[in-house]
GUVOZA-100938 format. One record per atom (N, C-alpha, C): chain; atom name; residue in one letter; y, x, z; residue number from 1. Coordinates in Angstrom, 2 decimals. Layout:
% residues N
REC   mol   atom   type         v         u         w   seq
REC     A     CA      A         Y         X         Z   NUM
...
//
This chain:
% residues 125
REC   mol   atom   type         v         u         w   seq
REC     A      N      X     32.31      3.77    -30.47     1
REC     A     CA      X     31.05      4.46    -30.39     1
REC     A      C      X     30.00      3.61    -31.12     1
REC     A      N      X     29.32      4.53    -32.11     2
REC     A     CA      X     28.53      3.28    -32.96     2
REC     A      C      X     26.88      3.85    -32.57     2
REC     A      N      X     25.80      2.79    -32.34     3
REC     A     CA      X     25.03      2.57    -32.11     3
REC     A      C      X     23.97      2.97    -33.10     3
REC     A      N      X     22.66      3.77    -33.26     4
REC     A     CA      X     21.97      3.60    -34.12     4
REC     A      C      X     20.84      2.93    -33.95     4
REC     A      N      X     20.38      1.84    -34.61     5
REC     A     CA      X     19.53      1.23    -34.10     5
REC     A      C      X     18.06      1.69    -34.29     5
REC     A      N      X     18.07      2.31    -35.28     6
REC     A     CA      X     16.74      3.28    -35.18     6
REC     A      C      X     16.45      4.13    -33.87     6
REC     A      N      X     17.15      4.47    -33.40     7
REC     A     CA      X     16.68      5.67    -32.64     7
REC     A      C      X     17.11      4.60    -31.01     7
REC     A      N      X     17.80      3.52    -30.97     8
REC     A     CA      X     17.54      2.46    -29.65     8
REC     A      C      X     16.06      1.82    -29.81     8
REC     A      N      X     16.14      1.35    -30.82     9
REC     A     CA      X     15.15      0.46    -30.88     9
REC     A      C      X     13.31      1.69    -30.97     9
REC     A      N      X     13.62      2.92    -31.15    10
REC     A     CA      X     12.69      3.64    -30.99    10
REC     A      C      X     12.52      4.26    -29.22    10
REC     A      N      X     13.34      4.62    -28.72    11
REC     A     CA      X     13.67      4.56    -27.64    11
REC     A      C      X     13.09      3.72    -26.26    11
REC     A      N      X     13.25      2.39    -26.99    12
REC     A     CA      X     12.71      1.56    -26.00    12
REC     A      C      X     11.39      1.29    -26.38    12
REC     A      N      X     11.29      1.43    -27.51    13
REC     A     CA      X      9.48      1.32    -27.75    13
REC     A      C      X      8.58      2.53    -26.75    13
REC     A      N      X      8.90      3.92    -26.91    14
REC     A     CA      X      8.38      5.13    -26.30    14
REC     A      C      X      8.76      4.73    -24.70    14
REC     A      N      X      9.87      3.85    -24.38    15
REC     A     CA      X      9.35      3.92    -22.38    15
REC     A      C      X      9.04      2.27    -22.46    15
REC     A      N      X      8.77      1.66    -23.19    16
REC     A     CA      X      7.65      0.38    -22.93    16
REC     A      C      X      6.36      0.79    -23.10    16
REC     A      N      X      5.89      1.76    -23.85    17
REC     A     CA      X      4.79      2.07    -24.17    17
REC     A      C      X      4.12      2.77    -23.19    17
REC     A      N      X      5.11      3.97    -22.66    18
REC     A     CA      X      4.64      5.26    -21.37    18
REC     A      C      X      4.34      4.24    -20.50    18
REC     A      N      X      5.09      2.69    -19.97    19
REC     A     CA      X      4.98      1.84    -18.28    19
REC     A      C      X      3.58      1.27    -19.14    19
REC     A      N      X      3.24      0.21    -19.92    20
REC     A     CA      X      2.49     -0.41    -20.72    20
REC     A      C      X      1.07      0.20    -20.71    20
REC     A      N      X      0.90      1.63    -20.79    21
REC     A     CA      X     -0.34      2.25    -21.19    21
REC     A      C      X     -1.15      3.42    -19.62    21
REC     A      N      X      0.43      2.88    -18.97    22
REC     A     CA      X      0.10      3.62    -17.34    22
REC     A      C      X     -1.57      2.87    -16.48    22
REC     A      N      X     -2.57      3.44    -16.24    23
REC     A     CA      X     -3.75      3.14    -15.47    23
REC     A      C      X     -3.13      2.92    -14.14    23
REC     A      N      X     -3.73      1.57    -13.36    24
REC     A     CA      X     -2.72      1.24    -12.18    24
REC     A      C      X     -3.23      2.30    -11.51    24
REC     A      N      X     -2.61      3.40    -10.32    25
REC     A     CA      X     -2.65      4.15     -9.26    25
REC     A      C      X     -2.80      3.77     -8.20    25
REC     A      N      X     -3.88      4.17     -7.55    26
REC     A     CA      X     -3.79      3.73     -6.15    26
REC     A      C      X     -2.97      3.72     -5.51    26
REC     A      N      X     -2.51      3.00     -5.16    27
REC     A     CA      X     -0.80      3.24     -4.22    27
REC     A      C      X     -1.12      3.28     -2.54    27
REC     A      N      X     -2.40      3.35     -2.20    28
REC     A     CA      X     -1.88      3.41     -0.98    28
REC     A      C      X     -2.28      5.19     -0.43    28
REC     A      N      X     -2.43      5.72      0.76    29
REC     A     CA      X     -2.17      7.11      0.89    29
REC     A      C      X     -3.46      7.75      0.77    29
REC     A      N      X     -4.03      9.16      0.29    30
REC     A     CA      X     -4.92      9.48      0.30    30
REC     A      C      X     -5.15     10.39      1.60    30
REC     A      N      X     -6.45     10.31      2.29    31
REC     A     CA      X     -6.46     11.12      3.71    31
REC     A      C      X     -6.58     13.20      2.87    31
REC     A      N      X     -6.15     13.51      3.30    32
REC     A     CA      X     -6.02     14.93      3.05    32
REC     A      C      X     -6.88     15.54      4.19    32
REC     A      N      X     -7.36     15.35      5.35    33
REC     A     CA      X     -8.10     15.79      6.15    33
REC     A      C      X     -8.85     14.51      6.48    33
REC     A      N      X    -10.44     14.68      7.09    34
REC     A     CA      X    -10.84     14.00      7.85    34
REC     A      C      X    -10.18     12.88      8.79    34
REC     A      N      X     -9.86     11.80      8.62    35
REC     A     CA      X     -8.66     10.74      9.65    35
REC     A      C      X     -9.17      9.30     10.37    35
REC     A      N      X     -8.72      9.85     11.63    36
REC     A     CA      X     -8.99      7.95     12.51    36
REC     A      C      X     -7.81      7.56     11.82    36
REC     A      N      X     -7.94      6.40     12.15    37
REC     A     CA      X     -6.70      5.08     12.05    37
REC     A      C      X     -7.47      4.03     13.02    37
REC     A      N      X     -6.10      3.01     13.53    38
REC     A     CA      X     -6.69      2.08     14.29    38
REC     A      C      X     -7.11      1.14     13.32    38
REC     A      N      X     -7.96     -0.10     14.12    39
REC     A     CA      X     -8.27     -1.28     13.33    39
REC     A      C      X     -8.76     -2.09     14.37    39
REC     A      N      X     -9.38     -3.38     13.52    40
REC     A     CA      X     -9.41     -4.17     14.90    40
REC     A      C      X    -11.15     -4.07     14.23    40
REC     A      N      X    -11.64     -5.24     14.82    41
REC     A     CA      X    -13.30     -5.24     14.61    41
REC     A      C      X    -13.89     -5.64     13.30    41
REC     A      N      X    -12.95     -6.12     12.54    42
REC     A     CA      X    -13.34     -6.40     11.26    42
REC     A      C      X    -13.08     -5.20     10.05    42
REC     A      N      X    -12.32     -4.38     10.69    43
REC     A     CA      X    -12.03     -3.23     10.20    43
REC     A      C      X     -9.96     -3.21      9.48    43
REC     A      N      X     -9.50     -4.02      9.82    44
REC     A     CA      X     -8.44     -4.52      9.53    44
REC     A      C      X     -7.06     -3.13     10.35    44
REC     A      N      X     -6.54     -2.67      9.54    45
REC     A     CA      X     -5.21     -1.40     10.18    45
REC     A      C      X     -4.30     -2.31     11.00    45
REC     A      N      X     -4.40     -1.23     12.41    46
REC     A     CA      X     -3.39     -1.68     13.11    46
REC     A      C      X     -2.43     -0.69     13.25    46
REC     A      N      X     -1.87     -0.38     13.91    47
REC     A     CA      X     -0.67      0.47     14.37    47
REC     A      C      X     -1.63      1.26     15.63    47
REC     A      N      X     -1.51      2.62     15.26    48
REC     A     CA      X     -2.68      3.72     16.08    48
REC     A      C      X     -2.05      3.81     17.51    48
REC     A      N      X     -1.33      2.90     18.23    49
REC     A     CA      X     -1.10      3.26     19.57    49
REC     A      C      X     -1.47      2.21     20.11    49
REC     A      N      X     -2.28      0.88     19.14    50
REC     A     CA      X     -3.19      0.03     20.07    50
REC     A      C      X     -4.30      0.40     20.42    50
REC     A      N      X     -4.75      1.87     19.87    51
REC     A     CA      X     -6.16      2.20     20.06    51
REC     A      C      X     -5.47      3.02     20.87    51
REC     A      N      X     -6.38      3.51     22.26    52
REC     A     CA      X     -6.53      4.24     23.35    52
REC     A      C      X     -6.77      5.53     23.27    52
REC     A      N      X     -6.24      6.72     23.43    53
REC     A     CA      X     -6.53      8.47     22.87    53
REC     A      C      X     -7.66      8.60     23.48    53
REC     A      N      X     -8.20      8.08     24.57    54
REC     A     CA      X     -9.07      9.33     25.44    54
REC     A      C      X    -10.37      8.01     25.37    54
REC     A      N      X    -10.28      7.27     24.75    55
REC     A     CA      X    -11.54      6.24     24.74    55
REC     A      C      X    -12.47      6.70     22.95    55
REC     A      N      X    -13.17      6.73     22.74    56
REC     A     CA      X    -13.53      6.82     21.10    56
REC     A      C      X    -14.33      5.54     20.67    56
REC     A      N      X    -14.25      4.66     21.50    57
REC     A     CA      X    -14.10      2.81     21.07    57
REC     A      C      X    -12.11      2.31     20.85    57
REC     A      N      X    -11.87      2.88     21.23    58
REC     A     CA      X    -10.43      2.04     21.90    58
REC     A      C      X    -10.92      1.12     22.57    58
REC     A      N      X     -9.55      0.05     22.53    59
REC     A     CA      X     -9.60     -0.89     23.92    59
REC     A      C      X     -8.52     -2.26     23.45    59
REC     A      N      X     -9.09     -3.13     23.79    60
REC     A     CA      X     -8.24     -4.34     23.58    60
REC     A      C      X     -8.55     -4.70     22.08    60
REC     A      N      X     -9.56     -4.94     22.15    61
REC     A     CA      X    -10.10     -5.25     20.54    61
REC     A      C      X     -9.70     -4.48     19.05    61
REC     A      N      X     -9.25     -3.17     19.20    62
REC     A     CA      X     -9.08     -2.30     18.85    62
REC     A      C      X     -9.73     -0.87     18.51    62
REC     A      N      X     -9.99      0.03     17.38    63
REC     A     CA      X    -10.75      0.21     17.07    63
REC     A      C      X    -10.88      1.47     16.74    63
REC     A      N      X    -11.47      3.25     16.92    64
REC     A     CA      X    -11.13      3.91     16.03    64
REC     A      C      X    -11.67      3.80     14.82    64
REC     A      N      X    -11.29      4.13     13.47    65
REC     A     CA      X    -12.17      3.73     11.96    65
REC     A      C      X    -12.01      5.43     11.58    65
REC     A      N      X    -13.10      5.87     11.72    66
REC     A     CA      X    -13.21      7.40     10.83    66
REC     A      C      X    -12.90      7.70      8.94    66
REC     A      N      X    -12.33      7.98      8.45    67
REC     A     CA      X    -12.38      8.20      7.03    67
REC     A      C      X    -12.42      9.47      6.90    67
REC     A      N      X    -13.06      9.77      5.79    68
REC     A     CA      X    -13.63     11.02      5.29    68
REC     A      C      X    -12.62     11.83      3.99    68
REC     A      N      X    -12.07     12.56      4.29    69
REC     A     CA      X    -11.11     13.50      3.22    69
REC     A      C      X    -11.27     12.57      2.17    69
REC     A      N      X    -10.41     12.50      1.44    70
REC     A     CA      X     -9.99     12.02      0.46    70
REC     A      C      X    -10.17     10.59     -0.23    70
REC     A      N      X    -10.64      9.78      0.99    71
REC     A     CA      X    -10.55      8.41      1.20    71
REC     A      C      X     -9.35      7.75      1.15    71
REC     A      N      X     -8.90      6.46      0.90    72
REC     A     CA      X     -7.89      5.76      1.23    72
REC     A      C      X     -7.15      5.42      2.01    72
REC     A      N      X     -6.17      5.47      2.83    73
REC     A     CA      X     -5.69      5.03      3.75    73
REC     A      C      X     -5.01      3.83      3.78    73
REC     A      N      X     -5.63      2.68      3.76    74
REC     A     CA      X     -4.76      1.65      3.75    74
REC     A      C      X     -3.46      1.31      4.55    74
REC     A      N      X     -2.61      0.23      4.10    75
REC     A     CA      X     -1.38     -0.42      4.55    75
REC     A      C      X     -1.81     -1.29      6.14    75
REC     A      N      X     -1.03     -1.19      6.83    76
REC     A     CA      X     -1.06     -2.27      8.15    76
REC     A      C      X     -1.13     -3.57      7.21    76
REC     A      N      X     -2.72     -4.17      8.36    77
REC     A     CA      X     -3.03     -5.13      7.85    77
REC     A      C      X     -4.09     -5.07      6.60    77
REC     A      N      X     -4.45     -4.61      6.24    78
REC     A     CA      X     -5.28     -4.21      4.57    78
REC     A      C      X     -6.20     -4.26      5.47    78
REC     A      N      X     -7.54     -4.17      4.97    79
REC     A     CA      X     -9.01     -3.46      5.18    79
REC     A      C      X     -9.62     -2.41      4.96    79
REC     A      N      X     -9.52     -1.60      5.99    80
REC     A     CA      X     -9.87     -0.10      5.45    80
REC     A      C      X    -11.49      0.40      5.31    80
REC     A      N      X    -11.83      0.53      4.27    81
REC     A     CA      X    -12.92      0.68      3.68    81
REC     A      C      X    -13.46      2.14      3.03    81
REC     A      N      X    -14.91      2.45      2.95    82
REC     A     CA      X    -14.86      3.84      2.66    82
REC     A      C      X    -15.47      4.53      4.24    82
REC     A      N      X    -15.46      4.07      5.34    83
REC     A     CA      X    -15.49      5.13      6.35    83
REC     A      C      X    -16.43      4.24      7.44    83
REC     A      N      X    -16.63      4.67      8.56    84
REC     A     CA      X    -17.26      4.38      9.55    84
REC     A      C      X    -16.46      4.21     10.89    84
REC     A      N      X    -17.15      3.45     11.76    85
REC     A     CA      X    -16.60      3.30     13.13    85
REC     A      C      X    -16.82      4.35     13.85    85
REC     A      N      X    -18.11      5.00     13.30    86
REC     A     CA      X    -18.74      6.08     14.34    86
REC     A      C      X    -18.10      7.65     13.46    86
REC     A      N      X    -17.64      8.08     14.40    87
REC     A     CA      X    -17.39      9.86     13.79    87
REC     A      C      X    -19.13     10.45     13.46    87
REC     A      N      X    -18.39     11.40     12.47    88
REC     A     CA      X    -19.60     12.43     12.26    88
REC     A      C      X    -19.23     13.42     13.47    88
REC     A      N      X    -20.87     13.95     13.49    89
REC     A     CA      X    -21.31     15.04     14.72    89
REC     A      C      X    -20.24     16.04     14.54    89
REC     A      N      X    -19.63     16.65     15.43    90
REC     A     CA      X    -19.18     17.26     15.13    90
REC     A      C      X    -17.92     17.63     14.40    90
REC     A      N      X    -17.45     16.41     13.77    91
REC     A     CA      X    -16.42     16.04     13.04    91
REC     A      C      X    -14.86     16.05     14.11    91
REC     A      N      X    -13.80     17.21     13.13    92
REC     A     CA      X    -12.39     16.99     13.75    92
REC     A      C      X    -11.46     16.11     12.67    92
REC     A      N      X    -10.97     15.14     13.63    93
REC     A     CA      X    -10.19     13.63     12.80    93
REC     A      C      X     -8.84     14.07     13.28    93
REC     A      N      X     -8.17     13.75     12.23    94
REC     A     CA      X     -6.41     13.59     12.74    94
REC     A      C      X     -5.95     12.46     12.28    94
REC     A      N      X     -4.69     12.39     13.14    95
REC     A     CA      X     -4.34     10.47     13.19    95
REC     A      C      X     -3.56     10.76     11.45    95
REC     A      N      X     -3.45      8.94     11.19    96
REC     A     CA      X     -3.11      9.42      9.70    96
REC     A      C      X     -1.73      9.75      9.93    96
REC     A      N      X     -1.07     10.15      8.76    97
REC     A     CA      X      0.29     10.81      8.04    97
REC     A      C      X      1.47      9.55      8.34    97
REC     A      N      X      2.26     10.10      9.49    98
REC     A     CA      X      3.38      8.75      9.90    98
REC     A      C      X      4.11      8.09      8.73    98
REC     A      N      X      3.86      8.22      7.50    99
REC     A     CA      X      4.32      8.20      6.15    99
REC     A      C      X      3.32      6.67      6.01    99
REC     A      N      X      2.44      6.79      6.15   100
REC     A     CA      X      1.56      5.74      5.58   100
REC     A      C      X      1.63      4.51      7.07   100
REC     A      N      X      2.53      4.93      7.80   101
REC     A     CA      X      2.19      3.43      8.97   101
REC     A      C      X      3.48      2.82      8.38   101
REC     A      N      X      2.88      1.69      7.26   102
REC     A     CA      X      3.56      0.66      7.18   102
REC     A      C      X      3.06     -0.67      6.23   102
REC     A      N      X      3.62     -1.41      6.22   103
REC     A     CA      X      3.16     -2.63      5.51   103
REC     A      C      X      3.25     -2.64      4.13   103
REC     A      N      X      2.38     -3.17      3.38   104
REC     A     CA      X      2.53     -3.48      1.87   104
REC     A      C      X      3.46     -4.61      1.94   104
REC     A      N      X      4.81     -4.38      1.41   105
REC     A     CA      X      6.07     -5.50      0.48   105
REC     A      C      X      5.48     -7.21      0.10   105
REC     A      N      X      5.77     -7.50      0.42   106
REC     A     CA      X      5.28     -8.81     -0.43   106
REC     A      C      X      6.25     -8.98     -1.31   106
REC     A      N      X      5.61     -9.75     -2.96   107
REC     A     CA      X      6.55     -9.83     -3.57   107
REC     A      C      X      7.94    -11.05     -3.46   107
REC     A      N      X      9.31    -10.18     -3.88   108
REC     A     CA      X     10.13    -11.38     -3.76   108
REC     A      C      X     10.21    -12.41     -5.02   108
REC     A      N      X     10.64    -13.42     -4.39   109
REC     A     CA      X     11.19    -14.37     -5.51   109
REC     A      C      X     12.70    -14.70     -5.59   109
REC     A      N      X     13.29    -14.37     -6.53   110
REC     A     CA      X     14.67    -14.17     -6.73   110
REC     A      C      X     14.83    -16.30     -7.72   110
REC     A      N      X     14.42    -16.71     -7.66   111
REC     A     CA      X     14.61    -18.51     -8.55   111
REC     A      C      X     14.09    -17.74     -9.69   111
REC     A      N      X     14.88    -18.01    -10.63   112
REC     A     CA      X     14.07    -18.46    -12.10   112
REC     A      C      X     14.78    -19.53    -12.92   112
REC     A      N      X     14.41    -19.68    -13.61   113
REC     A     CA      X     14.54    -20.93    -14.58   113
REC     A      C      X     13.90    -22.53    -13.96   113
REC     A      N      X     12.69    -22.38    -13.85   114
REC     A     CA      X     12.06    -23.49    -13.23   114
REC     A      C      X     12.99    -24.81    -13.32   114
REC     A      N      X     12.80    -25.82    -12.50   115
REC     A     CA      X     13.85    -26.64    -12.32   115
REC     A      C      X     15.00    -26.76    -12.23   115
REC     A      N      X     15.36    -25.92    -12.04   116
REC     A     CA      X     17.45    -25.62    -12.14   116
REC     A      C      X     17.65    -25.40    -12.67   116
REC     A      N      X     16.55    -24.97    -14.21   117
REC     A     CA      X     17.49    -24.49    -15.16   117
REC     A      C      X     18.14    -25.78    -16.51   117
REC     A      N      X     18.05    -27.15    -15.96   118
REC     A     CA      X     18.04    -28.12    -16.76   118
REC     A      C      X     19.90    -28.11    -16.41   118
REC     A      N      X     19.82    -27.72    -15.08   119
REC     A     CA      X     21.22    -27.84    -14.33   119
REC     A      C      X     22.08    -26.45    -14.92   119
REC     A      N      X     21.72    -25.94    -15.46   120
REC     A     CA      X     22.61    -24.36    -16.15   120
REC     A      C      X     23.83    -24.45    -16.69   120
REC     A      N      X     24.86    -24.00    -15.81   121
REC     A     CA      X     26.21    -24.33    -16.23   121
REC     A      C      X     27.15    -25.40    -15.81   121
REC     A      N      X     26.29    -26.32    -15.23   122
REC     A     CA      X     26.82    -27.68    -14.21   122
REC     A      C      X     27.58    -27.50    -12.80   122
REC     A      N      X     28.43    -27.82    -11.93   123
REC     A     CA      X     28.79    -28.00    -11.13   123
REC     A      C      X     27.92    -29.02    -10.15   123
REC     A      N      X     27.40    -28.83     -9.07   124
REC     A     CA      X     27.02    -29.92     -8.27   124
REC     A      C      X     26.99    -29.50     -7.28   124
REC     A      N      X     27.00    -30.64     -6.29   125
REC     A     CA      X     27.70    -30.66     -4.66   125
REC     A      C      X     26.35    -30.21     -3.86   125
//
């Protein structure tokens, strides 16, 4: 099977270029309705069953945080920003989308080259 290198080497130019020229996306969830989420007092996401249903402070240093349609929903742990502690008058909130209760990944580190790579190909105990 023979290779043309015009049309590889064009190939990989057109999907380096499409990732390369991508505007970063917000990655975290957008509220689609009016939404509490918990937080603590600094405004920091917790997991919505440390905040209390029938309190509209919560409890145990815990917090409701109001966001407004089409605000951000941050990751457990993030700072959720954009919204208020206090509901609007009148305002109906729903808890956020069980899709978005989770943590942002930290990145891994798989080694590298770094210092071991003087050792590349060596045997040692």
């Amino acid at each position: 099977m023979a290779f043309d290198l015009r049309y590889t080497t064009a190939l990989a130019a057109v999907l380096l270029a499409s990732g390369c020229n991508r505007s970063k996306a917000d990655d975290n969830w957008t509220a689609d309705n009016d939404t509490a989420i918990c937080t603590d007092a600094q405004g920091t996401r917790l997991p919505d069953d440390r905040c209390r249903q029938h309190r509209v402070g919560g409890g145990g240093g815990a917090f409701w945080y109001f966001l407004g349609r089409g605000r951000s929903i941050p990751y457990y742990g993030e700072r959720a920003t954009g919204g208020s502690f206090r509901a609007a008058p009148g305002g109906r909130y729903v808890r956020a989308p069980a899709g978005s209760a989770m943590t942002r990944a930290a990145a891994v580190s798989r080694g590298g080259f770094g210092s071991s790579a003087s050792h590349f190909g060596s045997i040692h105990a």
